[in-house]
C-alpha positions as CSV (number, residue, x, y, z in Angstrom):
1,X,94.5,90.2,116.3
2,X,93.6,91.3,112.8
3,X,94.0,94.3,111.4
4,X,93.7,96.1,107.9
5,X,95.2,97.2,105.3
6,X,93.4,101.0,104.3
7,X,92.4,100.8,101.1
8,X,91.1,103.7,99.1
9,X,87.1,103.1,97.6
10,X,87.2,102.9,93.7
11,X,84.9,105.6,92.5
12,X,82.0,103.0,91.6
13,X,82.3,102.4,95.4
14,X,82.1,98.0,95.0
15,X,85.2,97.3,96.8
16,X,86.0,97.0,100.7
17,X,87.7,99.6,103.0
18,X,90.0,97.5,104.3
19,X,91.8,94.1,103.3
20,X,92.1,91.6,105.9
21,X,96.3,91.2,106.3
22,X,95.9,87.3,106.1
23,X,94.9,87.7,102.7
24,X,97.7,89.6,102.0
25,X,99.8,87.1,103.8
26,X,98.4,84.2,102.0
27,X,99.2,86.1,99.0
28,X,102.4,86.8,100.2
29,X,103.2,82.7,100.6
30,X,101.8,81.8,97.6
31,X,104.7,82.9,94.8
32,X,102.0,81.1,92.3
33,X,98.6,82.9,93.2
34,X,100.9,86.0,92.6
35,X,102.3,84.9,89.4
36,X,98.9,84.7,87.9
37,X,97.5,88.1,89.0
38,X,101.0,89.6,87.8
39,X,100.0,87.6,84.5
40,X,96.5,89.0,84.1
41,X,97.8,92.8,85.1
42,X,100.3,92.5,82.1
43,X,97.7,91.0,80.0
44,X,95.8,94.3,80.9
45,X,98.5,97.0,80.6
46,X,99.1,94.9,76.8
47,X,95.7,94.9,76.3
48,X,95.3,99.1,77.1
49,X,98.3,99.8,74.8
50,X,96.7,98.0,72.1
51,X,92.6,99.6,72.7
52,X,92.7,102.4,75.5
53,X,88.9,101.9,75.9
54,X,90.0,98.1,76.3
55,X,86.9,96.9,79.3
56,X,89.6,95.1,81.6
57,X,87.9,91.9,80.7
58,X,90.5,89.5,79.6
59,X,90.1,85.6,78.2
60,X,90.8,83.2,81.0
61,X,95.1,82.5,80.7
62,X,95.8,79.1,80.6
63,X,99.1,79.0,80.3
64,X,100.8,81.2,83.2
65,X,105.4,81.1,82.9
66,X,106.0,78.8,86.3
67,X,102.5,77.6,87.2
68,X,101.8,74.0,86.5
69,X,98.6,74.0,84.3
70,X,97.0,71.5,86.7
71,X,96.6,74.1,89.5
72,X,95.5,77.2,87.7
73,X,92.1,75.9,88.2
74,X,92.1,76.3,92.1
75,X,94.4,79.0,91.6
76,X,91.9,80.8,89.8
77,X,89.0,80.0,92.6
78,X,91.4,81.4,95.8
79,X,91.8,84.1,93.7
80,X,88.2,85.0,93.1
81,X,87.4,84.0,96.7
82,X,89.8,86.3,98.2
83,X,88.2,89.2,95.8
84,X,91.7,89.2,93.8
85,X,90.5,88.1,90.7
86,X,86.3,88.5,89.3
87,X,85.1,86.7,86.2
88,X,82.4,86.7,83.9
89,X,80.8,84.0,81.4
90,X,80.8,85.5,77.9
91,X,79.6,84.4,75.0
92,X,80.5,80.9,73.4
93,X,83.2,81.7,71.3
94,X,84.8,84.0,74.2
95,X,83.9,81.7,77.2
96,X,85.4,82.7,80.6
97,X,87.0,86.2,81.1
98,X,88.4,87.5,84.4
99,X,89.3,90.8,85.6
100,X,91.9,91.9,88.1
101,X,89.8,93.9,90.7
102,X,91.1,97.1,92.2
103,X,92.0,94.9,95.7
104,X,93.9,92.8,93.3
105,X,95.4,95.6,92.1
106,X,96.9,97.0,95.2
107,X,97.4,93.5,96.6
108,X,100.1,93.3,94.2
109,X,101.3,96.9,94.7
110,X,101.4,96.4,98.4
111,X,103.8,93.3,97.8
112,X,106.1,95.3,95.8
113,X,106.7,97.6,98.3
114,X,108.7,96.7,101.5
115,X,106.5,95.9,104.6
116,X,106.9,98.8,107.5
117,X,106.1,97.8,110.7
118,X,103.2,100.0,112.4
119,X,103.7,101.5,115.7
């Protein structure tokens, strides 16, 4: 049986109600596919310091503390499949930017907190 996580609707209304818990729990086994979102949230909360109006937009990492190079590739992908991770093509100099999406967001804010069973 699957259930959901509730999620909360961001106010431009583009994200889902509910978050399917296997993608939670694949998120949960996969120590890398979290060490990249947790990479392009502190990206983000450097990049907001620096520009408060920053877009959220930030240049593809391609070097991540503990992730071999060689899968950040397909890391990236599951991320953007699952609707963890969005990216957009820029201009030349700029290339490839990604953007943690609000589901990515409290994906990883569901992880840090400790799991409750339902009744």
């Amino acid at each position: 049986m699957l259930g959901c996580v509730a999620l909360k609707l961001s106010r431009n209304g583009d994200d889902n109600l509910c978050m399917i818990n296997t993608e939670l729990e694949q998120l949960q086994d996969n120590i890398d596919w979290q060490r990249v979102l947790r990479a392009y949230q502190q990206k983000l909360i450097d990049a907001k310091a620096k520009n408060p109006e920053n877009s959220g937009w930030i240049e593809r990492l391609k070097n991540i503390a503990e992730v071999e190079q060689s899968e950040l590739s397909s890391i990236h992908g599951k991320l953007i499949a699952l609707g963890f991770l969005k990216f957009e093509l820029s201009d030349r100099e700029t290339g490839v930017q990604y953007q943690l999406t609000s589901a990515g967001q409290r994906a990883i804010n569901s992880l840090a907190e400790p799991q409750t069973n339902a009744a």
